[in-house]
C-alpha positions in Angstrom: -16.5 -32.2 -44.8 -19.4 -34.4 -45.6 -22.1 -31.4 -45.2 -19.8 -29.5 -47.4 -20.2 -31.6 -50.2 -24.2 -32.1 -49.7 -24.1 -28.0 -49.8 -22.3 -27.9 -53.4 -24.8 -30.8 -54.5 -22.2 -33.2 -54.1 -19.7 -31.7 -56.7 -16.3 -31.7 -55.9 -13.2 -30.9 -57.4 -11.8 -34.1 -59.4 -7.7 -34.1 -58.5 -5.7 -33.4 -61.7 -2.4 -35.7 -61.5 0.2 -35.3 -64.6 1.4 -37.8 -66.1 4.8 -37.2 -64.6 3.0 -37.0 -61.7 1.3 -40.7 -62.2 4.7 -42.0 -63.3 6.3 -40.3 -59.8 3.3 -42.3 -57.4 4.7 -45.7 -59.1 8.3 -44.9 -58.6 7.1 -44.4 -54.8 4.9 -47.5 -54.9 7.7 -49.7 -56.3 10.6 -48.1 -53.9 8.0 -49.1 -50.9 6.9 -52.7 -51.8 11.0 -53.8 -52.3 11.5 -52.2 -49.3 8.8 -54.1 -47.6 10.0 -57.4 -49.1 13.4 -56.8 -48.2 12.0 -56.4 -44.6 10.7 -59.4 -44.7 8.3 -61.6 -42.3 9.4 -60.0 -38.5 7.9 -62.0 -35.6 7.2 -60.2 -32.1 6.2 -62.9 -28.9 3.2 -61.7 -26.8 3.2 -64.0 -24.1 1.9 -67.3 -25.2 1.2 -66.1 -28.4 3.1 -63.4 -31.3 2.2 -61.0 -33.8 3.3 -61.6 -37.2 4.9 -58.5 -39.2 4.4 -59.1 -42.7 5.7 -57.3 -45.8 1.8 -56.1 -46.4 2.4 -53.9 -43.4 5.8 -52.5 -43.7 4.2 -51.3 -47.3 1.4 -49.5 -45.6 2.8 -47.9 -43.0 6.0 -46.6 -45.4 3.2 -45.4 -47.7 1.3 -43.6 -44.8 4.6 -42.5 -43.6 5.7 -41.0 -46.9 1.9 -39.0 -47.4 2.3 -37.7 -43.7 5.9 -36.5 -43.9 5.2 -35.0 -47.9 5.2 -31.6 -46.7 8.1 -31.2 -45.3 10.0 -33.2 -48.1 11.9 -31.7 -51.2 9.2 -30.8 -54.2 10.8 -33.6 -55.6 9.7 -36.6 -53.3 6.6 -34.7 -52.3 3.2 -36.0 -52.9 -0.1 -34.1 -52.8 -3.0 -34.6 -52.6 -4.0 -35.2 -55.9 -1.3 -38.1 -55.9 -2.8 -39.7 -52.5 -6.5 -39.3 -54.7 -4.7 -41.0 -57.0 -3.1 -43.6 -54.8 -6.7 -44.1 -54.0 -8.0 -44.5 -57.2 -5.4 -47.4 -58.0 -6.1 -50.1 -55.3 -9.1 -51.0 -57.1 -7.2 -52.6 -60.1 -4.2 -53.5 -57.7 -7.5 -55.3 -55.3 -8.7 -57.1 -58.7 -5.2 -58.7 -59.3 -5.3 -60.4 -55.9 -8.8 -61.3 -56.3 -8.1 -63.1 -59.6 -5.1 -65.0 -58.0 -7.3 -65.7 -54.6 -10.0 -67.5 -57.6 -7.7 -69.9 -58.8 -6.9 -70.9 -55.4 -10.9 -71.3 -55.3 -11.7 -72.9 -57.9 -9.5 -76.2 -57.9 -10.5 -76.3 -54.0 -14.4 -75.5 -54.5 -15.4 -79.3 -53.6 -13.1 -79.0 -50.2 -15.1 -75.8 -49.7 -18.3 -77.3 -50.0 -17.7 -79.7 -47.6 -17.4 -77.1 -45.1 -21.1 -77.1 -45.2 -22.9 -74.9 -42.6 -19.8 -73.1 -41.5 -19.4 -71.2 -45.0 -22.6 -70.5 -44.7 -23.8 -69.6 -41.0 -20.4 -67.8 -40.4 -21.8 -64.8 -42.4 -23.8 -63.9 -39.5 -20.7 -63.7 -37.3 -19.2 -60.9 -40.0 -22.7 -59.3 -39.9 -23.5 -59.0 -36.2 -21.0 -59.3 -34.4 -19.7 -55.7 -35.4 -22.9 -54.0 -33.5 -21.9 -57.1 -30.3 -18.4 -56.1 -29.7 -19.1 -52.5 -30.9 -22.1 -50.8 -30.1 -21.8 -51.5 -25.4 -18.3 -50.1 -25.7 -19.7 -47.1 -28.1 -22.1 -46.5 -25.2 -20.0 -47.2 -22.0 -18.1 -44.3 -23.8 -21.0 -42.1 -24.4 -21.4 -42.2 -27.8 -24.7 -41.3 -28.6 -26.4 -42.2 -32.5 -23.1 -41.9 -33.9 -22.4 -45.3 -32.6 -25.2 -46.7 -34.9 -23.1 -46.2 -37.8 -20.0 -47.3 -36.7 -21.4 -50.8 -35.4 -23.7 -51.6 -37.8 -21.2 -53.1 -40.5 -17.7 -52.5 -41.1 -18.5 -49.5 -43.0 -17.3 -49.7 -46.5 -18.6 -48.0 -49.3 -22.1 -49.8 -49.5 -22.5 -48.8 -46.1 -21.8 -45.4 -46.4 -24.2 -45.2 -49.5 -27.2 -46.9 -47.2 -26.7 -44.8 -44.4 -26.3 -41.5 -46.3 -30.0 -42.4 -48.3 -31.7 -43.1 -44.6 -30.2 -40.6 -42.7 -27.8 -38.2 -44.7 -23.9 -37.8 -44.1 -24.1 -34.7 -41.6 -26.2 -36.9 -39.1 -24.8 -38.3 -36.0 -25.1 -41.7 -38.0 -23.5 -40.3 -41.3 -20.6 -39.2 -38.8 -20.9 -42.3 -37.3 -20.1 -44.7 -40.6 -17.6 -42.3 -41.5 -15.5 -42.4 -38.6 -15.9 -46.8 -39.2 -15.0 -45.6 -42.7 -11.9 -43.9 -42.4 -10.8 -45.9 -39.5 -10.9 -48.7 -41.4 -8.8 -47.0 -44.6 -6.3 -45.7 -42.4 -5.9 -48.3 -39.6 -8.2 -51.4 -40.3 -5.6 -53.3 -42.2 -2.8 -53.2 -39.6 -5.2 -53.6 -36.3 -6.5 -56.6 -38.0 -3.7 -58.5 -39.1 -2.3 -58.1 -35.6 -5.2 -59.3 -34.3 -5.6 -62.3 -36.5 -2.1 -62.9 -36.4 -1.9 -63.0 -32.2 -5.1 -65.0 -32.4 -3.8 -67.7 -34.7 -0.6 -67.6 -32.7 -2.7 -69.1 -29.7 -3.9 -72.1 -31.3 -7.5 -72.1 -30.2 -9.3 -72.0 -34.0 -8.8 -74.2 -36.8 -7.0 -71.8 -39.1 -9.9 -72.5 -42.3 -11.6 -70.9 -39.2 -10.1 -67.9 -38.9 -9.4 -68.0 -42.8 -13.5 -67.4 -42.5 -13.1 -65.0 -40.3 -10.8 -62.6 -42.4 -13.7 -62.5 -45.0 -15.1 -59.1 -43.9 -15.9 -57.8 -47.3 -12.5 -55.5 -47.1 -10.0 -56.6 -49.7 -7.6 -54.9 -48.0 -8.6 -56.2 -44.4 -9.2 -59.5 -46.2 -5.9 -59.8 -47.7 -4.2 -58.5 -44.2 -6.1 -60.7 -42.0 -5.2 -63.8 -44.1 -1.4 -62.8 -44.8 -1.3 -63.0 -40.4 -3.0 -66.3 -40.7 -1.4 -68.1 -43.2 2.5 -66.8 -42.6 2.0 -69.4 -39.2 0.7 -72.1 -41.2 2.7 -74.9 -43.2 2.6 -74.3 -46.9 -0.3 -76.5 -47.4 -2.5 -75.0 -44.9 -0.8 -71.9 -45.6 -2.9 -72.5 -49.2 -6.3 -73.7 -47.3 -6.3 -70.3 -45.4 -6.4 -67.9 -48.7 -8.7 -70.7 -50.3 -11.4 -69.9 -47.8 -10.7 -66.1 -46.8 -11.7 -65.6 -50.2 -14.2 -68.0 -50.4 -15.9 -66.2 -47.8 -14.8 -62.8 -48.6 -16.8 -63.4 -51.6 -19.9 -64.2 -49.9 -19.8 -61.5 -47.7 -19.2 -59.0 -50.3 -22.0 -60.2 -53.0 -24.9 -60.3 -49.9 -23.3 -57.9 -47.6 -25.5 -54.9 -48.8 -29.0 -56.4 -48.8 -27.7 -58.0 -45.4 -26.6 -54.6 -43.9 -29.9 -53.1 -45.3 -32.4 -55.3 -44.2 -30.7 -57.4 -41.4 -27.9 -55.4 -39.8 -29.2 -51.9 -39.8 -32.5 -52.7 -38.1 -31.0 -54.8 -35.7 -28.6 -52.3 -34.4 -31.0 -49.4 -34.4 -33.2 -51.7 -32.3 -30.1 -52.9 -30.1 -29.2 -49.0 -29.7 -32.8 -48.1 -28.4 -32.8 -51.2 -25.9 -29.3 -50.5 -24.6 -28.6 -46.7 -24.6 -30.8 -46.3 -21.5 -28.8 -49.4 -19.8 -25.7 -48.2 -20.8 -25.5 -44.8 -22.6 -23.8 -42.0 -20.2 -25.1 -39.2 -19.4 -24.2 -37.5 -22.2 -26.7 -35.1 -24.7 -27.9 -36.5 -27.6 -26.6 -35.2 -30.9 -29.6 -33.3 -33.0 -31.4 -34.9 -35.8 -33.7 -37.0 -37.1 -35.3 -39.5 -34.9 -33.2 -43.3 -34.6 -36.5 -45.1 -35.6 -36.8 -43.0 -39.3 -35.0 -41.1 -42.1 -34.8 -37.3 -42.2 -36.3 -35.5 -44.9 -33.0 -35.7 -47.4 -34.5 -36.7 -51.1 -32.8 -40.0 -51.8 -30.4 -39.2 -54.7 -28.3 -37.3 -51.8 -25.0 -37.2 -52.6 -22.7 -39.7 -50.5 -19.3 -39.0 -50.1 -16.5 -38.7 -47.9 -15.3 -35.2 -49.0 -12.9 -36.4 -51.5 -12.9 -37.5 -55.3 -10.5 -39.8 -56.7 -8.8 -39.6 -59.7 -10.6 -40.8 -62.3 -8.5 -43.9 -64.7 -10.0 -44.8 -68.2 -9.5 -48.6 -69.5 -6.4 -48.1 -70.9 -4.5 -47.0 -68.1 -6.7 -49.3 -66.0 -4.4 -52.2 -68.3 -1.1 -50.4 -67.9 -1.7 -50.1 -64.1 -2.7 -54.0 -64.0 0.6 -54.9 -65.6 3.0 -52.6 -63.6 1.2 -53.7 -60.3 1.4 -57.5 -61.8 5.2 -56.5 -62.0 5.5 -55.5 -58.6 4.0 -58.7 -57.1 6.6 -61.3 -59.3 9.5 -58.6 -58.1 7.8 -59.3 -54.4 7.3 -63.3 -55.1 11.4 -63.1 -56.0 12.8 -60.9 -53.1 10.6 -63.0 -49.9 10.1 -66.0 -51.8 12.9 -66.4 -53.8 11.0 -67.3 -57.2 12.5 -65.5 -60.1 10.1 -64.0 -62.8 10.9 -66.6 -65.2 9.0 -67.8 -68.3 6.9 -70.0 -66.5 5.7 -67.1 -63.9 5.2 -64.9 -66.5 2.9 -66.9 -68.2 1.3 -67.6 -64.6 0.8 -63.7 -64.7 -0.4 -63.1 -67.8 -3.2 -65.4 -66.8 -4.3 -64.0 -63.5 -4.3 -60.4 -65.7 -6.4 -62.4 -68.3 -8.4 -63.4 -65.8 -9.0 -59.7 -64.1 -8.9 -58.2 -67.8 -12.1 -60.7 -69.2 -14.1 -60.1 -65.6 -13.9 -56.4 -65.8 -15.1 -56.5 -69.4 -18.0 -58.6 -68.3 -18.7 -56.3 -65.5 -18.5 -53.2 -67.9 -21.3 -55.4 -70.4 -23.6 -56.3 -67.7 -23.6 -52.2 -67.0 -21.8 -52.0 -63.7 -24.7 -53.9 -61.8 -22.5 -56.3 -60.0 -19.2 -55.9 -58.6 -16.1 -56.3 -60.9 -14.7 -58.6 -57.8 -17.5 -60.7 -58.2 -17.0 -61.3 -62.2 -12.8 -61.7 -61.6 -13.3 -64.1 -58.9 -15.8 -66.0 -61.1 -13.8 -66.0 -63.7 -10.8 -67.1 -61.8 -12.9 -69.9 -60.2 -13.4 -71.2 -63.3 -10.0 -71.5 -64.9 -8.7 -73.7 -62.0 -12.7 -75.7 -61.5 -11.9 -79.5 -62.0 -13.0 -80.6 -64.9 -12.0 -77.4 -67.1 -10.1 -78.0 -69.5 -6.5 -77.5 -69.0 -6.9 -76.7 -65.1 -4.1 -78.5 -64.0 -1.7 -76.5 -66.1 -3.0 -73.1 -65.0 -3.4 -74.0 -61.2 0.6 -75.0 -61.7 1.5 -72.0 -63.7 -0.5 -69.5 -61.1 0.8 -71.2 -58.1 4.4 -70.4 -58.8 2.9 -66.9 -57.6 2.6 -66.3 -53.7 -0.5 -64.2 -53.1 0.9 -62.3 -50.6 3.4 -60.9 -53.0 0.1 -59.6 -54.8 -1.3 -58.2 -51.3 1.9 -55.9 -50.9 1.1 -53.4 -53.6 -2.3 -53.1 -52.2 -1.1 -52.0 -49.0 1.6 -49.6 -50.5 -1.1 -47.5 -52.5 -3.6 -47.6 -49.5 -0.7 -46.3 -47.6 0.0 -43.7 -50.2 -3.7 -42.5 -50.1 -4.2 -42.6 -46.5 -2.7 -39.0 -45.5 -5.7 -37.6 -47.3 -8.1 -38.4 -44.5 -5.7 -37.7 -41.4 -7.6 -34.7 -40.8 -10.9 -35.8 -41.1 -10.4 -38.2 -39.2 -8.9 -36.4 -36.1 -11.8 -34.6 -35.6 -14.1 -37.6 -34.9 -12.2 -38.5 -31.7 -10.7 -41.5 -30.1 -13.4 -42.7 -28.7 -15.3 -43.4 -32.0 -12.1 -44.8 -33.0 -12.0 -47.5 -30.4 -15.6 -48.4 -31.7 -14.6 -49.1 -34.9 -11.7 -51.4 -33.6 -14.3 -53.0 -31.9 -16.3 -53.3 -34.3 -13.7 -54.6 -36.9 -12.6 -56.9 -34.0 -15.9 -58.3 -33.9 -16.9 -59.1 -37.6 -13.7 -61.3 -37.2 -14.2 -62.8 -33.8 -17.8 -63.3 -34.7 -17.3 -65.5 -37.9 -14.7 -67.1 -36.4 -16.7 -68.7 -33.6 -19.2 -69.9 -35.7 -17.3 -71.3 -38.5 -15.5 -73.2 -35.5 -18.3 -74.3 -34.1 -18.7 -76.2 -37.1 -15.5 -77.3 -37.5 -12.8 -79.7 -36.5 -10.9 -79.0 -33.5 -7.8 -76.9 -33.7 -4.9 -78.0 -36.2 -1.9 -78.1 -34.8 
């Protein structure tokens, strides 16, 4: 897949969708998400804890479901793969929705977050090592060779893949490596770990602000599914605490995560890797390639890729995207929280689209160098910052909107786009597989325990 696109100089076929085609995708995505909200919150005990269904996950598993079963559905219902590309291409402005909502929780909370102190800070370490911990003895124990460099050292989203295809090239064992993390992470991550955080909150061990830190792993999706768990166990107040600081540090971890990865992660693990593999490793032959300790001989600009282009969106149907996803969430926020999309939430929205509209325009002046979610959440930050004018009014206007009525439409296009990489991904194996849960289990776990460490005892 990967060496296939390095062959053809990284060109690839860009997926044609009509726009019948586009208008069919949002009929799907807007069937899924009411289903999911009719569905509702479904709790499952575990013994002295439970697992937390939320509508999030109803909409991506009917939107995987739905992509698997398209072939053998009537041409009418079908969906190819130009619409998953598609699908794909539309979580980033359904992601920047949620992250303008998850900044005006920030911003009127910004002193309680400073007051967290070190564990903000310090719990970054947690998302950024504890992926190779938990992963990288299981990846051996299994006898997984250099592949399991890539699949511990982060959580292996796009930055990663870009830093590991310039050092080693996508069709080495560490390329295949990050890509299996990769698409383990698009197809399963969300659901594994809201489970997780959900069964883990359930036990009452961490202080949910805690955990909240712990669902910062620079995923929006993960983020937003991680958080959901969390929160839906928490009292209304708290409920608000939780998304304050899973974005809070969701933020952190996505502005630093590269240069952290880079210089911090990826050395470590290829040094962990060298110590362990004769401790561990089984006796199994080592995939060809470049040596662990330096790059192969690929020229830098190598293309990355995962062996699929999306769709590509200009602004303007960037806009009309933002508003029909912005119409999905109020139609979520009325069916599981019962608030009706009345003038007063309508305004709310049209702020938190204001708010994604100006930081994408800024991202676009300062010529792409940052991330857009960096500029929305800024932006968003700001509205709701005591002392800004008019903050009050905003923070009440937004806050008629539940953000995990904005989360659901993210899950029901990831699900819609996930078919697209079942193959790929069932030739990497299960063992990889297990790695990567291990590895997402662990940028959790990891921030977790050190944000608690310097924290208050459970609430509760």
């Amino acid at each position: 897949m990967a060496s296939e696109v390095l062959a053809t100089g990284g060109a690839l076929p860009v997926p044609e969708v009509s726009g019948g085609g586009k208008i069919k995708l949002f009929l799907a995505a807007l069937v899924i998400v009411v289903i999911a909200e009719a569905i509702g919150n479904v709790s499952i005990p575990m013994g002295a804890g439970k697992i937390v269904l939320l509508p999030l996950l109803w909409a991506l598993l009917l939107g995987g479901a739905l992509g698997l079963a398209s072939p053998r559905l009537p041409a009418a219902l079908r969906l190819t793969g130009a619409h998953q590309s598609a699908a794909a291409a539309y979580l980033q402005p359904a992601l920047l929705i949620f992250i303008a909502k998850l900044g005006l929780l920030v911003g009127g909370s910004l002193p309680k977050i400073l007051a967290s102190g070190w564990a903000l800070a310090l719990q970054e370490f947690g998302h950024f090592f504890g992926t190779m911990m938990f992963g990288l003895p299981v990846a051996l124990l299994l006898g997984i060779k250099r592949e399991a460099i890539g699949a511990t050292f982060s959580v292996g989203r796009e930055p990663s893949l870009a830093i590991i295809g310039e050092r080693y090239g996508m069709d080495s064992p560490e390329g295949r490596g990050v890509l299996a993390e990769y698409l383990t992470g698009t197809v399963f991550g969300a659901v594994f770990i809201a489970v997780l955080a959900g069964l883990i909150a359930s036990l009452n061990w961490f202080n949910p602000l805690a955990l909240a830190m712990g669902a910062g792993v620079g995923s929006g999706s993960m983020m937003a599914a991680a958080s959901g768990a969390i929160a839906a166990q928490q009292t209304p107040e708290v409920a608000k605490e939780v998304a304050t600081f899973a974005a809070a540090s969701n933020l952190v971890t996505t502005t630093i995560g590269t240069y952290f990865t880079l210089f911090l992660s990826l050395p470590f693990t290829i040094w962990a890797y060298g110590k362990l593999e004769p401790i561990l490793g089984r006796r199994r032959a080592a995939t060809t390639g470049a040596p662990v300790d330096g790059p192969v001989s690929a020229p830098k600009d190598a293309p990355v890729a995962t062996g699929h282009r999306e769709t590509p969106i200009g602004l303007a149907e960037t806009i009309l995207a933002w508003v029909m996803i912005g119409a999905f969430g109020l139609i979520g926020n009325a069916l599981t929280y019962g608030v009706m999309p009345d003038r007063a939430v309508i305004l709310g929205m049209a702020i938190i689209l204001g708010a994604v509209l100006s930081g994408w325009l800024v991202y676009l002046l300062c010529g792409r160098k940052l991330p857009a979610v960096l500029w929305v959440s800024v932006i968003g930050m700001a509205l709701t910052y005591p002392g800004t004018p008019y903050s009050a009014e905003i923070a009440a206007l937004t806050g008629k909107i539940n953000f995990l009525a904005l989360a659901t439409p993210i899950l029901a296009f990831a699900g819609l786009s996930v078919a697209r990489d079942v193959p790929a991904f069932r030739r990497l194996g299960w063992r990889i597989v297990v790695v990567s849960f291990m590895a997402n289990a662990g940028t959790f776990l990891g921030a977790a325990l050190i944000a608690q460490f310097f924290m208050h005892p459970p609430l509760g």
